[in-house]
N, C-alpha and C positions, 0 to 999 in steps of 0.2 A: 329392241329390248335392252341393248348396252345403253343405248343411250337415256332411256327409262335409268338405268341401275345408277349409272352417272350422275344426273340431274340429283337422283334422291340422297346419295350421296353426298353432292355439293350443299343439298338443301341441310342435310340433318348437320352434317360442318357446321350451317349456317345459324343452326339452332344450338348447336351448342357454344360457340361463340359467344351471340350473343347471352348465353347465359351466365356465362366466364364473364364477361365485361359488364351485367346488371350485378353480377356478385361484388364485384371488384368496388364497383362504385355505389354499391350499399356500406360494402368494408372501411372504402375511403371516408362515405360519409360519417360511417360510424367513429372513426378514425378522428375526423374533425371536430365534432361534438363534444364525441368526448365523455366520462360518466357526469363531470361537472362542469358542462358547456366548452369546454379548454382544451381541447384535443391535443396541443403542446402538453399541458400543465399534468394530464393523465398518463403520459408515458412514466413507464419505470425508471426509475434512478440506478444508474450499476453501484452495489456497494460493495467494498471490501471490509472484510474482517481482518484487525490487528492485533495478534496476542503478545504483550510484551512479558517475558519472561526475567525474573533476577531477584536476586537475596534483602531483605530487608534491610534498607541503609546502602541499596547499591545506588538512589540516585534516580527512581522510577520520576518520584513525584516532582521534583526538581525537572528531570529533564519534560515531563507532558506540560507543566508549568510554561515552560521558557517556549515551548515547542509550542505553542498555542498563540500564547503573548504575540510571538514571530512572526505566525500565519496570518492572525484575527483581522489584521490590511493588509491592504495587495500591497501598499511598500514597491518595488519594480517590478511585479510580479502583475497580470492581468487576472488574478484569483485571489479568491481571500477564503478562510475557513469560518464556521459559524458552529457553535455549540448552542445545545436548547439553554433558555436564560437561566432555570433555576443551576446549571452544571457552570455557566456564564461567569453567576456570582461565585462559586466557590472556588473553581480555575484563578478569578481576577483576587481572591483574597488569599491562596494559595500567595499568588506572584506578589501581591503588597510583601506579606512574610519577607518571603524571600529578598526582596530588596530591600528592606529597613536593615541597616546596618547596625540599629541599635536592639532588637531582636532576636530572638534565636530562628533557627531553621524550622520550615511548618512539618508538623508529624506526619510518618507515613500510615502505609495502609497496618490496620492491625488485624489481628487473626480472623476472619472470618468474613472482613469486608473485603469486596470485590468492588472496584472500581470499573464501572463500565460509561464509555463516551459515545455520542456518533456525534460527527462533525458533518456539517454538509457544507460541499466543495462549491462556492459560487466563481461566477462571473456574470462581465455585463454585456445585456445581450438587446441588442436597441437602446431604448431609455429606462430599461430595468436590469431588476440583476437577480439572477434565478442559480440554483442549484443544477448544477449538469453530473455531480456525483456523490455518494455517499461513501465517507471512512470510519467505518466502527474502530475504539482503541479499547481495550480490554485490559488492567491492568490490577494485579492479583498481590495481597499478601506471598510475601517471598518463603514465610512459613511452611508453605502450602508443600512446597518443592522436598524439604529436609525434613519435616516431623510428620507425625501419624496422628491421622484426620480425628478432629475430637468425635465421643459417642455419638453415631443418631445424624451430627452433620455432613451435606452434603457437598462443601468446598471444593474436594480434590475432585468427586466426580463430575464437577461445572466446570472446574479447570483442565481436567484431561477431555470433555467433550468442546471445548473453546479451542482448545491445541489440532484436535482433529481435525474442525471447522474451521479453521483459521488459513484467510489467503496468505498471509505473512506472517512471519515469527521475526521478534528485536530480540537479541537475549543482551539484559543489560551487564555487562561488567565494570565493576568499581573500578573505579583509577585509582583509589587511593592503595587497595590490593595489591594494583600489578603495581604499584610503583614500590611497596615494598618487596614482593619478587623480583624486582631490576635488582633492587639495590642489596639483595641477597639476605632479607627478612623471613625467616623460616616460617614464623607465624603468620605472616603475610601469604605466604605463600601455599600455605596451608587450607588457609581460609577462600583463596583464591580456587586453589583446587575444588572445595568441596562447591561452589559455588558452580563452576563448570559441571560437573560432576552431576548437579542436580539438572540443570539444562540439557547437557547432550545426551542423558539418557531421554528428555521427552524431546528431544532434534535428532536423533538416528533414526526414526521413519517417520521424518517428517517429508514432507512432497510438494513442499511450498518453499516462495524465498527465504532468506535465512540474514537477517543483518545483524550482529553483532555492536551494541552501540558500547565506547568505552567512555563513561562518565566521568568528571571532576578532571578534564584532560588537562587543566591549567595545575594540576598538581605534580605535571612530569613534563613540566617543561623544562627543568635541568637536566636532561637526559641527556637532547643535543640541540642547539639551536635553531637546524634546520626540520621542519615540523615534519616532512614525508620520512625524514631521515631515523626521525624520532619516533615513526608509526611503524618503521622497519624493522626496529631495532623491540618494539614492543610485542610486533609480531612474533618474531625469532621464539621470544619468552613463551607465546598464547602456545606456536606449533610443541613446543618443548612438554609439555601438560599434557600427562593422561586425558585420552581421550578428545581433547582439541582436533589434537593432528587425527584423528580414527576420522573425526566425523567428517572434516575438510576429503579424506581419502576417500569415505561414502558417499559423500553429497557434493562434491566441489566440481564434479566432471558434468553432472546434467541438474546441477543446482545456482539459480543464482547464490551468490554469499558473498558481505561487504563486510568491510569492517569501519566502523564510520566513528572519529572519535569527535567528543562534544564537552563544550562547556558549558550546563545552564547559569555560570554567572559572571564567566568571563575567566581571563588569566589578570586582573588585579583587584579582585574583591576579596577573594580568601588566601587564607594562611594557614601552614600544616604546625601545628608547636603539641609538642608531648603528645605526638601520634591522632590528636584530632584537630580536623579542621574548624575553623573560626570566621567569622567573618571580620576585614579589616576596618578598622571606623573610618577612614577615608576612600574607605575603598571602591572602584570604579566598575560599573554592571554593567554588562556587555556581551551575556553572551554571544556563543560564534559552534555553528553546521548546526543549531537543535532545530532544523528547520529538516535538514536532509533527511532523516528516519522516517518521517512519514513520506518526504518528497519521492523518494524511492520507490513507495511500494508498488504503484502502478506501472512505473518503466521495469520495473524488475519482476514484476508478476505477466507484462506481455512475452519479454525477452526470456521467463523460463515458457510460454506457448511456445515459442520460436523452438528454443533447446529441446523440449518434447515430441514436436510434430514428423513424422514422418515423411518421404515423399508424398504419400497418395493422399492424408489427410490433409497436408497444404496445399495440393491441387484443388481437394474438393472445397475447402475454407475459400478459396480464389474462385472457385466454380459461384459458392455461394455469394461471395461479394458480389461478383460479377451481374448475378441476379439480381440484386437487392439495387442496384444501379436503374434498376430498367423499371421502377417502381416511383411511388412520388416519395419524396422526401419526410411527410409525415408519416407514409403505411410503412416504410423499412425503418424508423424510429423502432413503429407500435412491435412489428412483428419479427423485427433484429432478438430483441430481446427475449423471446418467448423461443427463439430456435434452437436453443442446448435442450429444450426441454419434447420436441420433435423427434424424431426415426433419425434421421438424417444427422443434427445435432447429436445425439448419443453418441452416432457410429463416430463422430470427431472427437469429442471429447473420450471415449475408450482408444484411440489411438492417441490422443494427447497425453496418457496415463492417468484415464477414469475420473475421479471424483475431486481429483486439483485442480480444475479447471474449474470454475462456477460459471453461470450462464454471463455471469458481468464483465468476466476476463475473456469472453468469446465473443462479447458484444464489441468493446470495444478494441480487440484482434480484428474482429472481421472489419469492424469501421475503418481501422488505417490500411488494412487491405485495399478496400473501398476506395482509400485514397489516393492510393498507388495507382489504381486501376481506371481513375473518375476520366470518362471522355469528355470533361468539359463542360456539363448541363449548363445551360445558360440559364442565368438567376432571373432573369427579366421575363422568363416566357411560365416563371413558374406561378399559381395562384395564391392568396395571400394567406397559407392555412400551409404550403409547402415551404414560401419562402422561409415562414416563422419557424417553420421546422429545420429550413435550411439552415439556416442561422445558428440556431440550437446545436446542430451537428458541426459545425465550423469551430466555434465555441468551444465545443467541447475536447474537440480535436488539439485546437492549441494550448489548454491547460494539460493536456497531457503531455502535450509536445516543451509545454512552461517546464513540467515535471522533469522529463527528458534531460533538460537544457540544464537542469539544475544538479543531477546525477552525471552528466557530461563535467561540468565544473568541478566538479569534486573530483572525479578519477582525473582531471588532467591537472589538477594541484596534488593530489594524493595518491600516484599510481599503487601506494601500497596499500591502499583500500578493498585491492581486489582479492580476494579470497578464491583460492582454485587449487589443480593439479599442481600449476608451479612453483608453490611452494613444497611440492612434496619431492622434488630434485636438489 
């Protein structure tokens, strides 16, 4: 009789097995197909949302200009940015403006328009070049911040639901502002205030990175010749402002926060005379870092997971890499993605602190976990529906690792980019 109990035992294992493994390889093949034959081409894209925050005439449209221009070729970089065409043409006539030196500067956003971009992140992956992520930039009338929302419209409540939504916040700051606060401009400094003042009331409970970009940075460069020395000495001023220092004291301990300064036209095109700037008729276009604002936001949205995670949820994050290893390379594409939105996924992301985490920032957490942890799969034994995914995952890895690298260069030219605790000693 045990061995009757046994046998059926063994057997019914044996049927459920094999049920698990026709599942698996319906999954897979589902996996490869694909909805539109492409079983690559149908995975999700992780995207991030960018809400850039700042006062009309702080320099928005100037720097998303430059910052585009920078990207649009990979240049040393193994990625390149892409915007849909009809945003294509107005981005590249935007940047004409701005570099005609016989011209005036292109207008900014006006009351009630909202500027909204998504960029898709490529690289080259075999003999093509595909999309491995998406970056939404959001980019708002500065109105919006200081005055009271006109009758009927709904502006302020699309921009305080973007702020909510949002993986990252820029909050832009005029250089030309703080350079009159340096140099002990009351009205300067005024205006500077109220500008701040309109941001860190919607960045006190924010739960996302936090980059502070300073614009027109070739307007202070008499400050000091040496440029970290120069960002130190600006700081000093930023922590000194109502409400600057609150927010660093709130969010600096389990917040990323940079301070990233940038020129969209370089240090010898413009000129400051009678309080406004001009452009020089000889003057040489060049911007320099309008590249890092956006490069940031993914090294700084994994690195606030890391600051988040508690012990037990980074066990299970590693638990789940772990798993995702032992799968093909297409099926943990497909259903990486889909895992914030599982039992299991939840319970991480409420110990990550809930709803700042989007499934795209968990996707690719878990992936360089993945990477940490890879025993090695051998590319050669995989089939050509995994390799292509293989590939895809590899890809992807290094644009972030591109990002990385490029956030790395800037804190080790600018260690006083970093925003935190120790400035508040």
């Amino acid at each position: 009789m045990p061995g009757i109990v046994a046998t059926a035992v063994v057997v019914a294992n044996l049927v459920v097995l094999l049920i698990v493994m026709r599942i698996r390889r319906r999954r897979r093949a589902r996996f490869r197909a694909g909805e539109n034959g492409d079983g690559l081409a149908s995975a999700p894209l992780p995207t991030f949302r960018v809400v850039a925050l700042g006062l009309q005439g702080s320099g928005k449209t100037l720097l998303l200009t430059s910052m585009y221009r920078r990207l649009q070729t990979p240049g040393d970089r193994g990625f390149h940015v892409r915007a849909p065409y009809e945003q294509l043409i107005e981005l590249n006539r935007w940047y004409q403006e701005v570099a005609d030196t016989t011209g005036d500067w292109p207008q900014g956003t006006s009351r009630g328009e909202m500027r909204e971009f998504e960029f898709d992140v490529l690289t080259t992956l075999g003999d093509t070049t595909r999309p491995v992520l998406k970056l939404g930039y959001l980019e708002y009338p500065g109105e919006l911040l200081t005055d009271q929302d006109a009758p009927g419209s709904t502006a302020q409540a699309r921009l305080l639901t973007a702020l909510t939504d949002a993986d990252a916040l820029i909050g832009i700051i005029d250089g030309l502002r703080l350079r009159q606060a340096c140099h002990g401009e009351v009205r300067g400094r005024l205006i500077l205030q109220a500008a701040l003042d309109a941001m860190i009331h919607s960045m006190l409970s924010a739960r996302c990175p936090i980059a502070f970009v300073i614009t027109k940075w070739d307007l202070l460069d008499d400050l000091h010749p040496d440029e970290n020395t120069r960002l130190a000495m600006v700081r000093t001023v930023l922590m000194g402002m109502d409400g600057f220092r609150d927010l660093v004291r709130v969010q600096g301990a389990r917040r990323v926060m940079r301070l990233i300064p940038v020129t969209a036209v370089g240090h010898d095109f413009a000129v400051l005379d009678g309080g406004e700037v001009h452009k020089k008729p000889d003057g040489r276009f060049h911007p320099s870092n309008v590249d890092v604002p956006l490069s940031a936001v993914v090294p700084d949205i994994l690195r606030q997971i890391e600051l988040s995670l508690d012990r037990t949820a980074r066990e299970a994050i590693l638990a789940e890499a772990q798993r995702r290893l032992r799968m093909g390379p297409l099926e943990a594409l497909h259903t990486l993605s889909t895992f914030a939105a599982q039992k299991a996924g939840k319970v991480l992301l409420a110990a990550a602190g809930g709803a700042i985490i989007a499934d795209s920032a968990l996707t690719l957490f878990m992936d360089a976990q993945a990477t940490a942890t890879d025993g090695g799969r051998r590319f050669a034994e995989l089939d050509a529906a995994d390799r292509q995914a293989e590939e895809f995952i590899q890809a992807r890895r290094r644009v972030v690792q591109e990002f990385q690298h490029r956030v790395t260069l800037l804190e080790a030219a600018l260690p006083s980019s970093r925003l935190g605790t120790g400035d508040l000693t």
